[in-house]
C-alpha positions as CSV (number, residue, x, y, z in Angstrom):
1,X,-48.9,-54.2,-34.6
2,X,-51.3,-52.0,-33.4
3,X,-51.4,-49.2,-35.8
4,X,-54.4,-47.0,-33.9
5,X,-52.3,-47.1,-30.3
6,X,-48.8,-46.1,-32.8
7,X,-50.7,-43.2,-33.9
8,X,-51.5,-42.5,-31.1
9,X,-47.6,-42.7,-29.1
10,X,-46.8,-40.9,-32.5
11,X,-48.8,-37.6,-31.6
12,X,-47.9,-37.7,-28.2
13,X,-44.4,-38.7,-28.0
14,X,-43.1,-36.9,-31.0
15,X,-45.0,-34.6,-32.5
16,X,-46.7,-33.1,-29.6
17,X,-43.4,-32.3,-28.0
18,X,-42.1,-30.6,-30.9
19,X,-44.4,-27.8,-30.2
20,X,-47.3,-29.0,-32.0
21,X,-50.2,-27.8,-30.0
22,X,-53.1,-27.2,-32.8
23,X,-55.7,-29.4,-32.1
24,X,-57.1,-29.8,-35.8
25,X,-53.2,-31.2,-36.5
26,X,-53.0,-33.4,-34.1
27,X,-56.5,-34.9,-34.7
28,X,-55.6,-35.4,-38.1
29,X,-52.4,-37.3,-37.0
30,X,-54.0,-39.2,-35.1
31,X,-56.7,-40.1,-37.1
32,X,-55.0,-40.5,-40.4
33,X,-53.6,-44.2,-41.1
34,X,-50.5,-43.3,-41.8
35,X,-49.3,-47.1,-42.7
36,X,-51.4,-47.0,-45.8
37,X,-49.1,-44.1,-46.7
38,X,-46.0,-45.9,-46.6
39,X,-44.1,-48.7,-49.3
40,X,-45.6,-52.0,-49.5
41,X,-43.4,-54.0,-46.7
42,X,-42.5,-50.5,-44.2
43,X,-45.7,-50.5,-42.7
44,X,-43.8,-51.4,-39.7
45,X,-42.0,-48.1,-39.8
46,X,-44.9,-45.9,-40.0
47,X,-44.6,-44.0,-37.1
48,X,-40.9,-44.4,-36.5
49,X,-39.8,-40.8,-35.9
50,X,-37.3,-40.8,-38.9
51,X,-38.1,-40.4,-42.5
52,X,-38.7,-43.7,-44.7
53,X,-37.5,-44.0,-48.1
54,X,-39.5,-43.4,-51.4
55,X,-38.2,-44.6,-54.9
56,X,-35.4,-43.0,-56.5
57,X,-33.8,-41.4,-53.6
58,X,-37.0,-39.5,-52.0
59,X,-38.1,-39.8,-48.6
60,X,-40.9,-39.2,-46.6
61,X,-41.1,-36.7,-44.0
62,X,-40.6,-37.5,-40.7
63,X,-44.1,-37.0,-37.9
64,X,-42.5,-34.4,-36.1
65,X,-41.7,-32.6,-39.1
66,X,-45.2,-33.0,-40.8
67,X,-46.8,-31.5,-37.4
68,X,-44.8,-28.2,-37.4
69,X,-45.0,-27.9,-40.9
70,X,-49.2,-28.4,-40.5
71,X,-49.1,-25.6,-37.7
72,X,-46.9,-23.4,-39.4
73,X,-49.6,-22.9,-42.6
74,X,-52.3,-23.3,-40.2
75,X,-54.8,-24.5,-43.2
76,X,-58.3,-22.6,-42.9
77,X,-61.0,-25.5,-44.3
78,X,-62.0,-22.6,-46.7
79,X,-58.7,-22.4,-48.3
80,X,-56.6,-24.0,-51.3
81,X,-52.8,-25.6,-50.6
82,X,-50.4,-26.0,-53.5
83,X,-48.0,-28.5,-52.5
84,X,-44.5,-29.3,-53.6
85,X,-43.4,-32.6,-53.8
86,X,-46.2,-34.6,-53.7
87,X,-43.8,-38.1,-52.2
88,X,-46.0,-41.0,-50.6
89,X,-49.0,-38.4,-50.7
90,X,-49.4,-38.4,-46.7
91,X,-48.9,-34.4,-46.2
92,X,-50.9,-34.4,-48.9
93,X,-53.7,-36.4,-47.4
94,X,-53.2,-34.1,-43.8
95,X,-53.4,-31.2,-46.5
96,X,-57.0,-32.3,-48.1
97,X,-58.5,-32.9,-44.4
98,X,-57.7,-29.8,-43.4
99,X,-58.3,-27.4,-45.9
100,X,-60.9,-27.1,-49.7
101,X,-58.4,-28.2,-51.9
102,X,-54.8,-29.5,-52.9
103,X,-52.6,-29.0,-56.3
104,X,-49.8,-31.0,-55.6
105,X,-46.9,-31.1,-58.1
106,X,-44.1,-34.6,-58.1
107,X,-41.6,-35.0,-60.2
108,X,-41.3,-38.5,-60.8
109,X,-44.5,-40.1,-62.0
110,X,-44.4,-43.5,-60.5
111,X,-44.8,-41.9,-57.3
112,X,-47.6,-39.4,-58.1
113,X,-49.6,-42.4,-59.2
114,X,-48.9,-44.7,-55.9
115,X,-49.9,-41.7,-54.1
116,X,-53.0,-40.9,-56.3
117,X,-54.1,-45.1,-55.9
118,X,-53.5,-44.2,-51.6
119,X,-55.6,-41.1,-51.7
120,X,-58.6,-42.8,-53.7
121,X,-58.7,-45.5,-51.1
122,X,-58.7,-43.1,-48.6
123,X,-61.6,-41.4,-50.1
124,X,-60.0,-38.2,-50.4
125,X,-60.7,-36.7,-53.2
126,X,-60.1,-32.8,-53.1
127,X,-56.2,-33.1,-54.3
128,X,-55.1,-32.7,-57.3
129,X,-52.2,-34.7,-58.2
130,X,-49.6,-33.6,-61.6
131,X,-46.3,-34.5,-62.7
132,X,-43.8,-32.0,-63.3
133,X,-40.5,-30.7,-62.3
134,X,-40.9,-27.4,-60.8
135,X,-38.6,-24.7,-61.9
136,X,-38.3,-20.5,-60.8
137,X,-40.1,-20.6,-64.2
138,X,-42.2,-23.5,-63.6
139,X,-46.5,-22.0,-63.1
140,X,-49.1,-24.3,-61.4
141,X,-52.4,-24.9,-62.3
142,X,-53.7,-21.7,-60.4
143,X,-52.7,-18.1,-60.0
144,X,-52.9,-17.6,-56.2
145,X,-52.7,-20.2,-53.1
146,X,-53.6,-19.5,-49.5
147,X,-51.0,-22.2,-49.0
148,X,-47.5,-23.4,-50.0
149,X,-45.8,-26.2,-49.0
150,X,-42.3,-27.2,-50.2
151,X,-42.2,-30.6,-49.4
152,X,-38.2,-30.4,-49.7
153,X,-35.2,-28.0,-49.4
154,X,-33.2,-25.5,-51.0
155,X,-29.5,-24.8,-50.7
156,X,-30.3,-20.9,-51.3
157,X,-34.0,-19.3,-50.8
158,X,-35.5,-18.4,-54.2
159,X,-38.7,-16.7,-53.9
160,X,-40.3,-17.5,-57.1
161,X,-43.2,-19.2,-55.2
162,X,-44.1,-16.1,-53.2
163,X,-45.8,-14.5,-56.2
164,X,-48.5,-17.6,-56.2
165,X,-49.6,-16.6,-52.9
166,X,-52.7,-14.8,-52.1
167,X,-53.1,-11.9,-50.0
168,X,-52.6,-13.1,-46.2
169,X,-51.2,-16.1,-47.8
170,X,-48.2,-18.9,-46.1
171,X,-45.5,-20.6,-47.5
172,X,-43.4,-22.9,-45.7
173,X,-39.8,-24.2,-47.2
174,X,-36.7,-25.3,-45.5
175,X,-33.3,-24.0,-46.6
176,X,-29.7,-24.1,-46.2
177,X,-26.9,-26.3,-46.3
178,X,-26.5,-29.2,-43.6
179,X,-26.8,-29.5,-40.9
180,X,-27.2,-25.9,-40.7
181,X,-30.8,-25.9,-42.2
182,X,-33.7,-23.8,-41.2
183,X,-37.3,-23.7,-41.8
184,X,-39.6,-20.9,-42.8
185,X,-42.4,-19.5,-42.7
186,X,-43.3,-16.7,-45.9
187,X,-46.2,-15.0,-45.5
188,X,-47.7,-12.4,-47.9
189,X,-48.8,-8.9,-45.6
190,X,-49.6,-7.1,-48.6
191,X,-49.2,-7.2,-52.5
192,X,-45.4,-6.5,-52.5
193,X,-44.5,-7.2,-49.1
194,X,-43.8,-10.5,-47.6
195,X,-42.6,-11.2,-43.8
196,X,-40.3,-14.0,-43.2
197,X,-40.0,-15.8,-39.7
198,X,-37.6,-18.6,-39.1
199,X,-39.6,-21.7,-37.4
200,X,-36.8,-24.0,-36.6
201,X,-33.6,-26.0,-37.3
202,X,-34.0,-29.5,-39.8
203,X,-32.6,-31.4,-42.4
204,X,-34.2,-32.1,-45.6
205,X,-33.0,-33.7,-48.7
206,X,-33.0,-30.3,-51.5
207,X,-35.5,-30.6,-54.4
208,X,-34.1,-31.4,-57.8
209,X,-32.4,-28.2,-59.1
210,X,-32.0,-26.1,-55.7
211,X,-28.9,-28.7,-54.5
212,X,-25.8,-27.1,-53.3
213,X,-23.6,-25.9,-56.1
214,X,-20.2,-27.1,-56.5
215,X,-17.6,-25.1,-55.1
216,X,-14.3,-24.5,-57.1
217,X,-11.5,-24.8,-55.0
218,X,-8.2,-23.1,-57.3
């Protein structure tokens, strides 16, 4: 398979016409080997536009997705990214070429540490990788972020995450119930004021913890 001319279909058949239309995104698409990203024995998959599964249930984000999300947060290379589900570390890597640094958070350990052996061999060495489950009163490893991403869904917006943000600060997270599931962008005007735009319609698995709640039918 030729992996450099997939990339390449990838960005221009998928993600491009999803509205992705920053340049430094769609560079970093391109030029990012997205097959060492994926499990052992998916390579082949790697620029399918559908989202591959991880262990124990996770999946990674579909191309298409990962563009618009990109755009959306519009990383500055001066600014830090906090990043929420850390998965097969492939947003991740787009995150550390893009902007100064990455904190990114998974929940289950064997991934964080396939994803930290793919980012060494990658060279990339500005994200910071933990394991934790993340919580409304959960607290990463800094105060303020330029950047959220929420690497997953929640049944009901919870805006615990907006008080990490810095001043002229973006957080993206997709929420709702299928299909009916929209994404947005959060993005802190001033110290207690946030504006909220609504990007576009997708379907992502919720984080552990945000899931729909049963309904009790009587």
């Amino acid at each position: 398979m030729d992996f450099a001319q997939a990339r390449t279909n990838m960005v221009e058949q998928q993600v491009r016409p999803w509205d992705v239309l920053d340049m430094r995104v769609l560079d970093v698409m391109e030029a990012l080997p997205r097959e060492h990203f994926v499990p052992e024995g998916r390579e082949g998959l790697a620029y399918a536009d559908t989202e591959i599964p991880l262990e124990q249930g996770e999946r990674m984000l579909a191309p298409r997705v990962v563009g618009r999300l990109l755009q959306a947060l519009a990383p500055g290379n001066t600014e830090t990214a906090l990043e929420i589900g850390t998965g097969s570390g492939y947003v991740t890597a787009c995150l550390a070429h893009l902007c100064a640094q990455v904190d990114s958070v998974e929940r289950i350990d064997a991934l964080r540490l396939a994803a930290r052996s793919r980012l060494d061999a990658a060279g990339i060495q500005n994200a910071s990788l933990r394991t934790a489950t993340v919580t409304p009163e959960w607290s990463p490893a800094r105060t303020r972020y330029d950047l959220i991403s929420v690497n997953g869904a929640m049944t009901e917006y919870h805006p615990f995450l907006q008080r990490h943000l810095s001043l002229g600060g973006r957080l993206f997270v997709v929420f709702g119930k299928p299909p009916a599931m929209e994404a947005l962008l959060v993005t802190r005007v001033a110290e207690n004021s946030y504006r909220t735009e609504r990007l576009f319609e997708t379907t992502l698995k919720p984080l552990v913890g945000f899931e729909q709640r049963a309904e009790f039918v009587f």
